[in-house]
C-alpha positions in Angstrom: -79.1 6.2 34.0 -75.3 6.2 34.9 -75.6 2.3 35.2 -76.5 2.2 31.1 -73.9 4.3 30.3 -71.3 2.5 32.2 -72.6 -1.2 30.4 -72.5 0.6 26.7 -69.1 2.2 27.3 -68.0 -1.7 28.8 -69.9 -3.3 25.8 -67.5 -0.8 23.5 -64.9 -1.7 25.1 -65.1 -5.6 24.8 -66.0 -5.4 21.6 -62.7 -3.6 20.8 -60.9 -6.1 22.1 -62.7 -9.2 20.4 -62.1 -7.2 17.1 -58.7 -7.0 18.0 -58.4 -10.4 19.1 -59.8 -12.0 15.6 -57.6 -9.8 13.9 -54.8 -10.6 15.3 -55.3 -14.3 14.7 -56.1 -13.7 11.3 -53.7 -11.1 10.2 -50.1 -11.8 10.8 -48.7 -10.4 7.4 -46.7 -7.7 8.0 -47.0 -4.1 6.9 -45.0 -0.9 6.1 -47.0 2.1 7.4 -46.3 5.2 5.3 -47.1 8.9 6.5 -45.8 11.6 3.5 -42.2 10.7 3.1 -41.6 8.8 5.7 -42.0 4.7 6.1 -41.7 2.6 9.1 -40.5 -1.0 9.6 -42.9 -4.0 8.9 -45.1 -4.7 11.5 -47.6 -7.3 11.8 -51.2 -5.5 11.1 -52.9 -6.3 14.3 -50.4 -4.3 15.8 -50.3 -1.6 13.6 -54.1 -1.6 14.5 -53.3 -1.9 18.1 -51.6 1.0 18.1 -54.3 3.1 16.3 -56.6 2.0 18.9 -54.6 2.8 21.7 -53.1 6.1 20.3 -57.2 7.2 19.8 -58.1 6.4 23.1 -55.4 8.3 24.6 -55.8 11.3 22.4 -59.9 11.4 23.5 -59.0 11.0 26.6 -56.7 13.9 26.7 -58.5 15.9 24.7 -61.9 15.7 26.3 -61.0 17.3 29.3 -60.1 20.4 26.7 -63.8 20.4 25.7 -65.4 20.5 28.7 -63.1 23.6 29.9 -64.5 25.2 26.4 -67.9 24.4 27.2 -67.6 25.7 30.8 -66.3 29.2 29.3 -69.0 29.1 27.0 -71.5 28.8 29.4 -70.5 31.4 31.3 -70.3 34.1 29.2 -73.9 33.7 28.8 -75.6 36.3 30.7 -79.4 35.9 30.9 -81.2 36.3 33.7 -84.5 34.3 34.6 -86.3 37.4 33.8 -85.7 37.5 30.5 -87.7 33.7 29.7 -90.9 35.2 32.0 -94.1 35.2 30.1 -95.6 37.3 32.6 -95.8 40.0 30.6 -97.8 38.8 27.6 -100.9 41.0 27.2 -104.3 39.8 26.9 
């Protein structure tokens, strides 16, 4: 099973880069990014979508160690004991 997962997240992967390859070739024109007030200088758009890409992996890959702690913490407050999910006691 760990096999599959490791040839989808390597299909992903290689898929993000083709996409980013073709757009590269395709879209040279540069662009101003704007965020509120503030505007950057022009970049080419595949980089600007370079960047996007790379900044969202990073961020996942920080963040998901953060969600596995919560989940962990979550887990453990829970405090049932197997006796609770016996069916032993159900009454004829």
């Amino acid at each position: 099973m760990k096999t599959i997962a490791n040839l989808i997240a390597a299909l992903i992967v290689a898929t993000w880069v083709m996409t980013i390859a073709i757009l590269s070739l395709k879209n040279v024109t540069p662009v101003s990014l704007k965020f509120f007030t503030f505007t950057s200088i022009q970049i080419p758009f595949f980089l600007a979508i370079a960047f996007s890409v790379g900044a969202g992996i990073v961020l996942m890959a920080l963040i998901q160690p953060l969600w596995s702690l919560a989940g962990a913490k979550r887990n453990s407050d829970d405090d049932f004991d197997e006796d609770d999910f016996s069916f032993n006691d159900v009454r004829k």
